[in-house]
BASE-237231 format. One line per 2 residues: their letters; for each residue x, y, z of C-alpha. Coordinates in nm, 2 decimals, always signed. Example, Ala and Ser with C-alpha at 12.3 -4.5 7.8 and 13.67 -1.06 7.14 Angstrom:
BEGIN
AS	+1.23 -0.45 +0.78 ~ +1.37 -0.11 +0.71
This chain:
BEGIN
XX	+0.08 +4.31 -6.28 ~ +0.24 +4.06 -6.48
XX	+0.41 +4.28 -6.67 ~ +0.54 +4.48 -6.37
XX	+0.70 +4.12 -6.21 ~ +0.92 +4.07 -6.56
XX	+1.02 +4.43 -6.53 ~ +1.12 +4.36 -6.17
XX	+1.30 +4.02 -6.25 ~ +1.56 +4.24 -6.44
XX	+1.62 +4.44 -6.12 ~ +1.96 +4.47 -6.00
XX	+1.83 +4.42 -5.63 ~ +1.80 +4.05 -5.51
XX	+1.51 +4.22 -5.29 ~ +1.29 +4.34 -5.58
XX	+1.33 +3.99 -5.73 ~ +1.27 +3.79 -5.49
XX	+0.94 +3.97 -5.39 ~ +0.87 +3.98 -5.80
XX	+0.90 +3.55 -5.80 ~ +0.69 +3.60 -5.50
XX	+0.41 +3.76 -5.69 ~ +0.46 +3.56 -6.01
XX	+0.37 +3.26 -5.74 ~ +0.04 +3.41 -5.59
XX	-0.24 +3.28 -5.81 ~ -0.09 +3.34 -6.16
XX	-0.19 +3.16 -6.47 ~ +0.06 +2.89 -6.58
XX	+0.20 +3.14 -6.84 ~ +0.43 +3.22 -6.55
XX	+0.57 +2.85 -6.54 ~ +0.86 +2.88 -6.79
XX	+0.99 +3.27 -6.62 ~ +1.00 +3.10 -6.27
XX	+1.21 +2.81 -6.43 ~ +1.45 +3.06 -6.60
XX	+1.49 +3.22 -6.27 ~ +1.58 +2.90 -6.08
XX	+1.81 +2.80 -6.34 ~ +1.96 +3.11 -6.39
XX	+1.94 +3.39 -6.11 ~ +2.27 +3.44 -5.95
XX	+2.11 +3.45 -5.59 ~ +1.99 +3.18 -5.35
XX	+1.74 +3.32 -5.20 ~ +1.61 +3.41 -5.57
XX	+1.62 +3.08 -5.69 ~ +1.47 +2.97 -5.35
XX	+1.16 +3.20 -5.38 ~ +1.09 +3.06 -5.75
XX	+1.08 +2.68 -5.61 ~ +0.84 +2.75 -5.41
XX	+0.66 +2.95 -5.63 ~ +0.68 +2.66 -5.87
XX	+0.47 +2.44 -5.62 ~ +0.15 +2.64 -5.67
XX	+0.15 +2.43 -6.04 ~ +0.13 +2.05 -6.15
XX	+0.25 +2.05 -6.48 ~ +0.55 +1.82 -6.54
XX	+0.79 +2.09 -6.70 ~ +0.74 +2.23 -6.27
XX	+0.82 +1.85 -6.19 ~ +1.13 +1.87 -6.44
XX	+1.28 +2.21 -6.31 ~ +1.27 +2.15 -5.92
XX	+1.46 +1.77 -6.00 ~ +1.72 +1.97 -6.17
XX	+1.69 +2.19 -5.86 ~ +1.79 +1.91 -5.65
XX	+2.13 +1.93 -5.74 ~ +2.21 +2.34 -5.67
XX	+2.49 +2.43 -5.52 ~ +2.32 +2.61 -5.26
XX	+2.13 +2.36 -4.96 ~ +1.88 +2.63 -4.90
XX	+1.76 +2.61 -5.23 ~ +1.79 +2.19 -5.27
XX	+1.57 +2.16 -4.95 ~ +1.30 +2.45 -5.16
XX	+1.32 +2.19 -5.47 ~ +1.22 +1.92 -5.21
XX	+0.98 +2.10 -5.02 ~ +0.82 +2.18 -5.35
XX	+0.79 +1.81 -5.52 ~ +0.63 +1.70 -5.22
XX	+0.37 +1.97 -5.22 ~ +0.35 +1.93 -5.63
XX	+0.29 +1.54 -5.49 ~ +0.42 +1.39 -5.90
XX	+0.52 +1.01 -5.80 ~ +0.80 +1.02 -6.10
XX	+1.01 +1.29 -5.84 ~ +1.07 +0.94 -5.67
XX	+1.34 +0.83 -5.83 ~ +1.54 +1.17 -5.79
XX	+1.47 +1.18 -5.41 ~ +1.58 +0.82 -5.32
XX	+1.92 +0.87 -5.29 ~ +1.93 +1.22 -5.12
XX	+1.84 +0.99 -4.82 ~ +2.21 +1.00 -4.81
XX	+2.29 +1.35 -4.87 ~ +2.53 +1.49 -4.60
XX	+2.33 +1.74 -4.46 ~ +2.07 +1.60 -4.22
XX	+1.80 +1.89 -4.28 ~ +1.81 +1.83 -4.65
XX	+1.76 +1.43 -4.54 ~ +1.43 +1.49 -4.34
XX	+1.28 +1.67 -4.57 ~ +1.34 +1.40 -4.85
XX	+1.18 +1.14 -4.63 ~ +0.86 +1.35 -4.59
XX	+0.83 +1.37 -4.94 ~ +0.89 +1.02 -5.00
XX	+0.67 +0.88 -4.69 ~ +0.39 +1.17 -4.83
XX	+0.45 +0.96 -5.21 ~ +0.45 +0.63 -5.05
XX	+0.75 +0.52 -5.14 ~ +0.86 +0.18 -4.99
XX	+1.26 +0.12 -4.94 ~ +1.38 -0.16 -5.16
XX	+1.62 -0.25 -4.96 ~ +1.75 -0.23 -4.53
XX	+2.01 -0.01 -4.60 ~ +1.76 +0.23 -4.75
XX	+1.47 +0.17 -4.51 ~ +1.68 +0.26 -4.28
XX	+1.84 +0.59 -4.42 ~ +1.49 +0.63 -4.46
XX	+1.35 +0.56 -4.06 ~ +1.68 +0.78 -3.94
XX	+1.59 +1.04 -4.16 ~ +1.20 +1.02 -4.04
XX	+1.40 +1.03 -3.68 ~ +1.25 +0.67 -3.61
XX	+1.64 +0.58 -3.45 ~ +1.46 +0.28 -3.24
XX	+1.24 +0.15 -3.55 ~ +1.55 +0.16 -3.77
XX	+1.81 -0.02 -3.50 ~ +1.61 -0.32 -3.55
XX	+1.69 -0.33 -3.87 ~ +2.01 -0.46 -3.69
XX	+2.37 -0.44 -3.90 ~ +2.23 -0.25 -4.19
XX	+2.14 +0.08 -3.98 ~ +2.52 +0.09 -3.86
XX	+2.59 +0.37 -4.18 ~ +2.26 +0.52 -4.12
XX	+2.28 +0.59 -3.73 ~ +2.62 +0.67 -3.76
XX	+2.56 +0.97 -3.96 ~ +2.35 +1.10 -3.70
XX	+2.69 +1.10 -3.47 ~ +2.74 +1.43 -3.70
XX	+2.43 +1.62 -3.60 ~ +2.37 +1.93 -3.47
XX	+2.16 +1.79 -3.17 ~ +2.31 +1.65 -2.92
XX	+2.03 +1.46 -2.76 ~ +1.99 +1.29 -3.09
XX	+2.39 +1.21 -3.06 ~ +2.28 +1.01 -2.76
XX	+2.01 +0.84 -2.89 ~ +2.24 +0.73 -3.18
XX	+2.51 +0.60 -3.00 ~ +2.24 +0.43 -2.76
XX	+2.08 +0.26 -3.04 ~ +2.48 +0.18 -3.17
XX	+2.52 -0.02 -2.89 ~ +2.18 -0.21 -2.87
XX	+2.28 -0.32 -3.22 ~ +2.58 -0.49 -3.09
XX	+2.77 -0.54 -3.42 ~ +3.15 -0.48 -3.45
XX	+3.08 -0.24 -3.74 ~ +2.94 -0.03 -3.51
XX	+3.26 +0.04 -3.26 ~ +3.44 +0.30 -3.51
XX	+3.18 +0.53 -3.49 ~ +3.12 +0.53 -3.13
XX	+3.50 +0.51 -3.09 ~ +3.45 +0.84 -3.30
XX	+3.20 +0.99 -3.04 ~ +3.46 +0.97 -2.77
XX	+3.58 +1.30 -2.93 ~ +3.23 +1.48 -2.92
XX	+3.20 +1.83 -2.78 ~ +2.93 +1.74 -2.54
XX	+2.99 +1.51 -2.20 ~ +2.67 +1.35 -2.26
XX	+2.74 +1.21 -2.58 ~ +3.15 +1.11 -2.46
XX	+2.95 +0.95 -2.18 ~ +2.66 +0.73 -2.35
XX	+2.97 +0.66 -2.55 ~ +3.19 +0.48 -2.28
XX	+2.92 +0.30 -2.20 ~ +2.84 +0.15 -2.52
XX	+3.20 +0.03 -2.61 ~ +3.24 -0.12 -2.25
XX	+2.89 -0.30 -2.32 ~ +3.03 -0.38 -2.66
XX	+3.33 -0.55 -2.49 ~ +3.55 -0.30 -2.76
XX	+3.89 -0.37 -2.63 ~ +4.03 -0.19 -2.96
XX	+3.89 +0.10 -2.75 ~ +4.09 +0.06 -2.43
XX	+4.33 +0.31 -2.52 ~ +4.15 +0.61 -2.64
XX	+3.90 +0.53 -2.26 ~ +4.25 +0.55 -2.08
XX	+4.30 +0.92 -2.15 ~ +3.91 +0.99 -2.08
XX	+4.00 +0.89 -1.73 ~ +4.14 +1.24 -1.71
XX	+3.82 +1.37 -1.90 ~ +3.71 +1.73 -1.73
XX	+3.38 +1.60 -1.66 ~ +3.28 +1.35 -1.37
XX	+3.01 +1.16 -1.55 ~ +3.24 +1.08 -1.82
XX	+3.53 +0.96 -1.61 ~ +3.31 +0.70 -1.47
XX	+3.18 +0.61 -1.75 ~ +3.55 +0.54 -1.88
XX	+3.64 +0.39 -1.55 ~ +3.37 +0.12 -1.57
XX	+3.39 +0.04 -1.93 ~ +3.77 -0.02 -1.86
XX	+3.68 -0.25 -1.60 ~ +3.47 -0.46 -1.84
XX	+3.71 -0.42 -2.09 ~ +4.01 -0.53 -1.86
XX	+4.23 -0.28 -1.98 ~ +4.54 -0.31 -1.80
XX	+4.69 -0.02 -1.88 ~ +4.49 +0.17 -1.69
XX	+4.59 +0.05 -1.37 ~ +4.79 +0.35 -1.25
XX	+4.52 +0.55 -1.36 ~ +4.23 +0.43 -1.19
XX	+4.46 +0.40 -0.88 ~ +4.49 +0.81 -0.90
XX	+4.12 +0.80 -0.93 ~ +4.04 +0.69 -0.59
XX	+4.14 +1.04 -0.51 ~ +3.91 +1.17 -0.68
XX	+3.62 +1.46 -0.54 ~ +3.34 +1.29 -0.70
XX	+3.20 +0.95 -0.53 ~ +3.06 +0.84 -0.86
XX	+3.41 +0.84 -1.01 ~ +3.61 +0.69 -0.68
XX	+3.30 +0.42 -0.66 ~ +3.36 +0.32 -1.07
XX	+3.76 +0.33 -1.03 ~ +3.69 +0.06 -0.71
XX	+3.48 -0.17 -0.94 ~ +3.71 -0.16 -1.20
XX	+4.02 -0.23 -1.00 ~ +3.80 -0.53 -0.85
XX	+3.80 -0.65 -1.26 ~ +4.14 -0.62 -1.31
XX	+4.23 -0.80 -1.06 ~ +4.60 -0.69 -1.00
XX	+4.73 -0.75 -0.66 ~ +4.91 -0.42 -0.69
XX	+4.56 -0.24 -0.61 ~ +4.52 -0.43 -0.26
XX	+4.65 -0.16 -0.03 ~ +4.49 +0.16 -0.24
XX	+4.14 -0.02 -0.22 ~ +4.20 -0.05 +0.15
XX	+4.26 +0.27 +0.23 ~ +3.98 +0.34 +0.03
XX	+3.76 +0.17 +0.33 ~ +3.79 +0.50 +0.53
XX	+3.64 +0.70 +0.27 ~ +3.36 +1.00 +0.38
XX	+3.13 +0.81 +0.15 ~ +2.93 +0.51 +0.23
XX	+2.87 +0.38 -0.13 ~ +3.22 +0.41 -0.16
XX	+3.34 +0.23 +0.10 ~ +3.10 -0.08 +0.02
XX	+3.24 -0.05 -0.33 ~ +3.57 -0.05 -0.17
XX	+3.50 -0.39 +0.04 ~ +3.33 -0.56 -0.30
XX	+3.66 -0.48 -0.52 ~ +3.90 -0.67 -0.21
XX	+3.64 -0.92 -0.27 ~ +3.73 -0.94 -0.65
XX	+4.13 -0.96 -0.59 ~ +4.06 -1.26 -0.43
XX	+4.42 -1.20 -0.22 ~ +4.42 -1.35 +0.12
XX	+4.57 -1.05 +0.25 ~ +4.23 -0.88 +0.19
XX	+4.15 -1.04 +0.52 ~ +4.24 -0.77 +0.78
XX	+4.11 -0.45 +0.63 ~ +3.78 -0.62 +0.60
XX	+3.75 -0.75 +0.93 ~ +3.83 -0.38 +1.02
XX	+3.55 -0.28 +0.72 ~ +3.28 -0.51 +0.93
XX	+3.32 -0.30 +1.23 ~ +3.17 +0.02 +0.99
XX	+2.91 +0.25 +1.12 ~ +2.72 +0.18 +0.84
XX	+2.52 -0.15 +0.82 ~ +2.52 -0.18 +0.42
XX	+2.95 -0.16 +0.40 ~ +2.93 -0.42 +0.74
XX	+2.77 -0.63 +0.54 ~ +2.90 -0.64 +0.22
XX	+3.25 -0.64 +0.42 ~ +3.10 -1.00 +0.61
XX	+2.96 -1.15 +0.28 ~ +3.30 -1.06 +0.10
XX	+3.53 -1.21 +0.38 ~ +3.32 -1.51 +0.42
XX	+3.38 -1.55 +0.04 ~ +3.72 -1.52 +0.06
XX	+3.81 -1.76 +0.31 ~ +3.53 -1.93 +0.47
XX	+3.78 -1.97 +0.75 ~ +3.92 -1.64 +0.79
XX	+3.95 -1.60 +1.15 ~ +4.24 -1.87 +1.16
XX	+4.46 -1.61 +0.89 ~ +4.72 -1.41 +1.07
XX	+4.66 -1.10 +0.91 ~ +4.32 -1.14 +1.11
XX	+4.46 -1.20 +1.45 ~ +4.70 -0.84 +1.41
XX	+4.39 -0.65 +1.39 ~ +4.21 -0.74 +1.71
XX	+4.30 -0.48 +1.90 ~ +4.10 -0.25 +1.66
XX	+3.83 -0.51 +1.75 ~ +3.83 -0.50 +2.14
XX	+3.83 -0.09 +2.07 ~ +3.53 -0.13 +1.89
XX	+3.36 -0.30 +2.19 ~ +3.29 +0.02 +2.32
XX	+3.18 +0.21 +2.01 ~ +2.87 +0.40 +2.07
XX	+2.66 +0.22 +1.78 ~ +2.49 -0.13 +1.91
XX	+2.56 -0.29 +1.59 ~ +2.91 -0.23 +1.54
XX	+2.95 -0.37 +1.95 ~ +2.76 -0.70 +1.86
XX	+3.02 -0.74 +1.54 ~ +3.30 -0.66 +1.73
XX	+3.17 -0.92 +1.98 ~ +3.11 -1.20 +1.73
XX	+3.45 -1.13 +1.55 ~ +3.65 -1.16 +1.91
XX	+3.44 -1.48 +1.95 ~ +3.49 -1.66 +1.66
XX	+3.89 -1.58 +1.67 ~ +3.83 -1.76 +2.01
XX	+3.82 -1.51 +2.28 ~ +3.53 -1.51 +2.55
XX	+3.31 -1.23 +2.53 ~ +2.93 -1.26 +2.71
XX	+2.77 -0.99 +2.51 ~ +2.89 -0.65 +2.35
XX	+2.94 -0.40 +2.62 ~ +2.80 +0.02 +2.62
XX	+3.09 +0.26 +2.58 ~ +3.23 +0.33 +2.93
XX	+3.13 +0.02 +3.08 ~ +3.29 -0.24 +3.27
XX	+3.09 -0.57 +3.27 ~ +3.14 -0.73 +3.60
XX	+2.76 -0.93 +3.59 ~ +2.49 -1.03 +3.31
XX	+2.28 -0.74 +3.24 ~ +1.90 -0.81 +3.23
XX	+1.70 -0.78 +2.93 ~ +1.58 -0.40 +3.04
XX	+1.92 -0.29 +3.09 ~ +1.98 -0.41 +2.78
XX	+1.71 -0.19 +2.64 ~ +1.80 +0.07 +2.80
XX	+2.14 +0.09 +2.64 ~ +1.97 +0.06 +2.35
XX	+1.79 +0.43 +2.38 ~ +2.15 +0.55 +2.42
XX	+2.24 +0.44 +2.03 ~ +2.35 +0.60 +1.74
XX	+2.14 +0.44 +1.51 ~ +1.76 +0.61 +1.56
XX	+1.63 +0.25 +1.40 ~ +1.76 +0.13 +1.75
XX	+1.67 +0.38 +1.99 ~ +1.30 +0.32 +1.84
XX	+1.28 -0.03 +1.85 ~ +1.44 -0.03 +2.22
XX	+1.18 +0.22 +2.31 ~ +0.87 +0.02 +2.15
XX	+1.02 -0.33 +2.32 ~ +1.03 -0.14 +2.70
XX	+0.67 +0.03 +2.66 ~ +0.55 -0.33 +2.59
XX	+0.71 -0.48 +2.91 ~ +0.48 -0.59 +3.16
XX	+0.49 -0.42 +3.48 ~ +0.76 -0.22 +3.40
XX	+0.76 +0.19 +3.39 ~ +0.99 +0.41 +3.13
XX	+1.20 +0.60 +3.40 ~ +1.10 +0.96 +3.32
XX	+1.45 +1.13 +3.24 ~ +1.48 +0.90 +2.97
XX	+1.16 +0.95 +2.84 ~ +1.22 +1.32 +2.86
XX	+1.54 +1.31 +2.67 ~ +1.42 +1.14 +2.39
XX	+1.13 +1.36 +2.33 ~ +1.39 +1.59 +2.26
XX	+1.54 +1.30 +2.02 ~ +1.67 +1.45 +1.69
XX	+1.49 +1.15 +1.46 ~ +1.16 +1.27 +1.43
XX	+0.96 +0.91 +1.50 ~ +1.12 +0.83 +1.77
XX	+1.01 +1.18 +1.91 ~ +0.65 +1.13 +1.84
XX	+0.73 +0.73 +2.00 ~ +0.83 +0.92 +2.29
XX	+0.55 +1.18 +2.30 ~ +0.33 +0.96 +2.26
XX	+0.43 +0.72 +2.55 ~ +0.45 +1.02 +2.78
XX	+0.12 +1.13 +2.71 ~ -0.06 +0.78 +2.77
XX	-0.22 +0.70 +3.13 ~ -0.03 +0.47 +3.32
XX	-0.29 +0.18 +3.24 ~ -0.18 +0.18 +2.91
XX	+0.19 +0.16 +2.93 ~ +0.20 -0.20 +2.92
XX	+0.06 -0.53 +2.78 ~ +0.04 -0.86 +2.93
């Protein structure tokens, strides 16, 4: 057989020689050694010279040891990582040496493989620099970012690999590092291919307070993917990044909330007066978070004019943007209802005194009051008060609310009134209620004897 392998090594087919190294590396004496090192020198194929590596790791001897170290500089990466895969399994400590510095060869395959053989020889790093070329190429990114400065070259080279969820974790661990050294590479990382990786990058560099970065973020603003404009948009804001003004402006257009809601806080850090009436039309938008956004950012321009649209922004259906609206205003001016720009928006106020939500009636109240005009309570839409209404009438309204969280607790405060019956239309129309507790509330009330209707 051994005789029929030489014959087949002088075969004109890379196919018969590569199954006749193949053979030569099945259980053959070590007479074979020195015609498997020919062929890795020599054979004009790399799948050839791959085969005979490998075939070379079935022996121990140190002319094997010699040949695959001299492999590790072949042209061919296939047959490099064959040379390394081979002095690990041959396990000779003097291949040490040799391997070291492919911990910075450029192709990242070749680089893991090179740390398994080195971490199977246990080899210790002499220095950070190499331990961490050497966790990076384990793929121990966390391990090696505490290693602080000195894993900026190493975690930067994984920016070039194949993977992008490795990207990410790369640029992640960039940032956590926090040195300057590390903002050209993730400046770099703006450019990648995937949004994920453009994204994590964003946010890094804003973190990193990059301001060298400012203008390569700008033209992300008109990046095709959401996630990544708002990533650009916030780190912008932290970066204060004037330039971007216009831009961010144009963004409050935007069909994604996430984007609109990152332009708004941004604007707020920039703090240009020229964003004041953008952000306030912004208080109408279909989107809650937005508009509480909105109402934050007129908090952050610190411009007295701010005033009037968030007055206006207190009387919003939703609680969370009345609020933030309230806590922003009172901020602002801790007097605001003596402003002028106040007192030309109170006949949107007396409007809202018949707005079919109970909380936006009581704001509307306390507003008119505290600019000084009399109100007793906040009336029910359609409603003329003419007397005080009692404390079930009051209740009643309540069932009549927009907000479910309302028409409940009316409805629990009424059952508990002593002496005093649910009328049954009522009752009957919000068992039909289209918030599912108060329509079990309801049922439940309905259902109960008489007895049991009320507590003392």
């Amino acid at each position: 057989m051994l005789w029929l392998a030489h014959q087949q090594l002088k075969s004109k087919s890379t196919r018969i020689r590569r199954q006749a190294v193949e053979k030569l590396g099945r259980g053959m004496p070590s007479a074979v050694i020195p015609v498997l090192v020919r062929v890795l020198r020599e054979d004009p194929e790399p799948e050839v010279r791959e085969a005979a590596a490998l075939a070379l790791s079935e022996h121990r001897e140190q002319e094997v040891v010699d040949a695959l170290i001299a492999a590790l500089t072949d042209p061919v990466a296939d047959v490099r990582s064959a040379a390394v895969d081979g002095l690990r399994r041959v396990g000779d400590s003097s291949a040490i040496p040799a391997l070291a510095p492919l911990l910075k060869a450029a192709d990242a395959g070749l680089r893991s493989r090179v740390a398994q053989a080195l971490k199977m020889l246990a080899w210790q790093p002499e220095e950070p620099e190499q331990e961490a070329d050497f966790l990076v190429a384990l793929g121990d990114l966390s391990r090696a970012a505490i290693l602080g400065k000195a894993a900026v070259g190493a975690l930067a080279k994984v920016l070039e690999d194949s993977a992008y969820q490795r990207r990410v974790v790369a640029v992640n661990r960039l940032a956590e590092i926090g040195d300057p050294s590390a903002i050209p590479p993730l400046i770099a990382a703006l450019r990648d291919t995937e949004s994920v990786v453009r994204t994590a990058a964003a946010n890094a560099l804003g973190r990193l307070g990059a301001t060298v970065a400012g203008p390569r973020l700008v033209s992300l603003l008109s990046d095709a993917d959401a996630n990544v404009r708002a990533a650009s948009a916030e780190a912008i804001g932290l970066l204060q990044e004037q330039r971007a003004l216009a831009t961010l402006i144009k963004l409050l257009q935007d069909r994604h909330w996430e984007v609109r809601s990152s332009a708004l806080e941004a604007l707020g850090r920039l703090g240009d007066p020229a964003a004041l009436i953008p952000v306030s039309a912004v208080l109408q938008d279909r989107d809650r978070e937005v508009r509480e956004q909105a109402a934050l950012a007129l908090g952050s321009l610190r411009d007295p004019r701010a005033a009037a649209p968030l007055v206006l922004a207190m009387l919003d259906p939703e609680r969370v943007v009345r609020h933030a609206a309230t806590r922003v205003l009172q901020q602002l001016d801790p007097y605001w209802e003596r402003l002028p720009a106040v007192q030309e928006v109170l006949g949107e106020v007396r409007q809202a005194l018949q707005h079919t939500d109970y909380g936006v009636r009581q704001v509307a109240a306390e507003i008119l009051r505290r600019c000084g005009e009399r109100t007793s309570a906040a009336p029910t839409q359609n409603t003329t008060w003419s007397r005080r209404k009692t404390a079930e009438e009051l209740l009643l309204d309540l069932l009549a609310d927009a907000d479910p969280a309302l028409r409940q607790a009316g409805l629990e405060c009424l059952d508990r009134r002593a002496g005093w019956t649910l009328p049954a239309d009522r009752l009957a129309v919000l068992r039909d209620d289209p918030d599912e507790s108060v329509r079990r509330l309801a049922l439940a009330i309905a259902e109960r004897p008489i007895s049991e209707g009320t507590e003392p």
